[in-house]
C-alpha atoms as a printed R data frame, in Angstrom:
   type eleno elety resid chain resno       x       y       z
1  ATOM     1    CA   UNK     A     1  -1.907 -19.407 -21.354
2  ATOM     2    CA   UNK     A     2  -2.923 -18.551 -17.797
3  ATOM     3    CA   UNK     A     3  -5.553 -16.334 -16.634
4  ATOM     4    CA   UNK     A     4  -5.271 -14.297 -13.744
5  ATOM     5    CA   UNK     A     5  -8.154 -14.947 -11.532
6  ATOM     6    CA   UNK     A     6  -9.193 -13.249  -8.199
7  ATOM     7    CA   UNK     A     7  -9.165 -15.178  -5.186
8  ATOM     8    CA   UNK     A     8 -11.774 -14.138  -3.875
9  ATOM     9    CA   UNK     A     9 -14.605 -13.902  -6.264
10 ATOM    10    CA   UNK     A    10 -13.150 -15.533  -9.408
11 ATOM    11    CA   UNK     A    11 -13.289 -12.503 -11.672
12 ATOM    12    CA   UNK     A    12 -10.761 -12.407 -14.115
13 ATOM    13    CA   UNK     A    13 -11.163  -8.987 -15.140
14 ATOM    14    CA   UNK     A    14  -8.622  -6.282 -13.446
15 ATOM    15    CA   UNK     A    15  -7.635  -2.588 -14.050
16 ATOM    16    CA   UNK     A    16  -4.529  -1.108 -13.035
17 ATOM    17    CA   UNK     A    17  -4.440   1.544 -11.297
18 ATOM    18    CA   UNK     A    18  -1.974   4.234  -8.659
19 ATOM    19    CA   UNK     A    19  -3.297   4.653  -5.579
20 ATOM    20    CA   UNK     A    20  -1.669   6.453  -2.130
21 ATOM    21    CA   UNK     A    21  -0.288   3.658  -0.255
22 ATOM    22    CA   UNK     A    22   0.232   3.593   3.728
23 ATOM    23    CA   UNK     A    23   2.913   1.631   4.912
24 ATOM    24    CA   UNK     A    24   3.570   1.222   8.804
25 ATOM    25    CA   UNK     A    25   6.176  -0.735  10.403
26 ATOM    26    CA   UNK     A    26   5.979  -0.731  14.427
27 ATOM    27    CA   UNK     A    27   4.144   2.838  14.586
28 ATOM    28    CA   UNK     A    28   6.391   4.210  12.412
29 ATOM    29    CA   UNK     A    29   4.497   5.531   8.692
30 ATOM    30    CA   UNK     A    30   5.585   5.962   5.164
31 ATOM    31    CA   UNK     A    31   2.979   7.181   3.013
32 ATOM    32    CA   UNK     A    32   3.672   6.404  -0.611
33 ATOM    33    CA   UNK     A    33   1.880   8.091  -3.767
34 ATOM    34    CA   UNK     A    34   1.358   6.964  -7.126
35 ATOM    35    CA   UNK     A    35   1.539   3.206  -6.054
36 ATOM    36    CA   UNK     A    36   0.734   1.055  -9.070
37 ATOM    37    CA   UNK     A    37  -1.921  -1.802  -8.176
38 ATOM    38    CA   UNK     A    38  -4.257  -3.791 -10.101
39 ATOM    39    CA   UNK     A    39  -7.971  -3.909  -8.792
40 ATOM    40    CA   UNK     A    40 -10.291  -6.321  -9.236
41 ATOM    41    CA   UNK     A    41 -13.966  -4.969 -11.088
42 ATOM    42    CA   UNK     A    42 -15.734  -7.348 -10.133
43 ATOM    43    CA   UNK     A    43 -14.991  -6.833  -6.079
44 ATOM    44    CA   UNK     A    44 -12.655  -4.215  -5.851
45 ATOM    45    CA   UNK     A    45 -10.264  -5.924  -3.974
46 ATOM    46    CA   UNK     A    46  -6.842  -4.647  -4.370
47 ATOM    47    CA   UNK     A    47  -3.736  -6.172  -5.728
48 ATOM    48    CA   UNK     A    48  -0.288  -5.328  -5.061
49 ATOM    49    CA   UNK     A    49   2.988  -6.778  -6.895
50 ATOM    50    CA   UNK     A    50   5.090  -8.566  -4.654
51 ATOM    51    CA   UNK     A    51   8.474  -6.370  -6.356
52 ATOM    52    CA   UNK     A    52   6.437  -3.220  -5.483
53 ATOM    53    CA   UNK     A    53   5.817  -4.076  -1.984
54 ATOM    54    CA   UNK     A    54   9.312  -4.825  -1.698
55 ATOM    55    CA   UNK     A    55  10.451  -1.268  -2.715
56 ATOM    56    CA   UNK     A    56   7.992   0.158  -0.433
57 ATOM    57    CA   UNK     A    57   9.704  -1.660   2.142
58 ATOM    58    CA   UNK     A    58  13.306  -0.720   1.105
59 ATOM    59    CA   UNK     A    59  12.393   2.613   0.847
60 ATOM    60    CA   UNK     A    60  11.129   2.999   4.585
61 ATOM    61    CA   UNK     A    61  14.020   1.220   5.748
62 ATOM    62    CA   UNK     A    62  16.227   3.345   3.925
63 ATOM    63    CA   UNK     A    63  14.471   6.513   4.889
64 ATOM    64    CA   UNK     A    64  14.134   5.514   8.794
65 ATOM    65    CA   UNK     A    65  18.308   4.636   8.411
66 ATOM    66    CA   UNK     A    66  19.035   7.525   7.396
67 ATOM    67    CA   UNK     A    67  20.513   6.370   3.920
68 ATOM    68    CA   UNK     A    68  17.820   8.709   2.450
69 ATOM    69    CA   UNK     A    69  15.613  11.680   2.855
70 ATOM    70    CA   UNK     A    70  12.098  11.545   2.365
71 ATOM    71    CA   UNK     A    71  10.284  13.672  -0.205
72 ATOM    72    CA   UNK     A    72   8.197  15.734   2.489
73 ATOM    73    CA   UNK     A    73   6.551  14.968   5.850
74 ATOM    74    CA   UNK     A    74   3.273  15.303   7.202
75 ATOM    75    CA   UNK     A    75   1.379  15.588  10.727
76 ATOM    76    CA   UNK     A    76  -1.128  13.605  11.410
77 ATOM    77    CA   UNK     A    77  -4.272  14.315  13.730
78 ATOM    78    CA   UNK     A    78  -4.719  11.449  16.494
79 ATOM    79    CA   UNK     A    79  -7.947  11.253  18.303
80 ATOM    80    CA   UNK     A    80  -8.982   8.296  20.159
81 ATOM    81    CA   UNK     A    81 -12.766   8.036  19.288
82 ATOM    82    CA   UNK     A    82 -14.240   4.382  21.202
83 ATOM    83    CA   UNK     A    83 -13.148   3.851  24.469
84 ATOM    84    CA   UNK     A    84 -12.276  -0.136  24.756
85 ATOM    85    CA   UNK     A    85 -14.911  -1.957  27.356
C-alpha cells in the first residue's frame, strides 16, 4: 500500500479540509466556497484534487459563457499600494 507523502517536507500526515478558493483566468475571478482540499500538518501546504480543479474550471467557463448563472457577485476594492521602480 502507498503512502501519500508531501513533496515538500515528506510528512505523510494530511487533514482535509473546505476552504474559499480564488480562481482567475485572464483578470477575470470566480471565487468558490466550500472547496474540499487536503493540507499538509506538518507544513501547511495545500493540496487540491486534480477532478476538483477541473470543476472549478468548468464552472468559470460555464459561468463566463453564459451556460450558467453564478450564485451571487461581489465588488472588489482595488488599490494599488507599491509603486514599481
Amino acid at each position: 500500500m502507498n503512502e501519500k507523502k508531501c513533496p515538500f517536507c515528506g510528512s505523510t500526515e494530511y487533514e482535509s479540509r473546505h476552504i474559499e478558493y480564488l480562481y482567475k483566468h485572464k483578470g477575470q475571478y470566480l471565487l468558490v466556497p466550500n472547496t474540499p482540499v487536503e493540507v499538509c500538518h506538518h507544513c501547511g501546504m495545500v493540496y487540491y484534487d486534480a477532478r476538483v480543479l477541473k470543476k472549478i474550471e468548468e464552472c468559470f467557463f460555464s459561468i463566463q459563457n453564459e451556460k450558467e448563472l453564478a450564485d451571487s457577485y461581489l465588488q472588489i476594492p482595488t488599490k494599488r499600494c507599491f509603486v514599481a521602480s
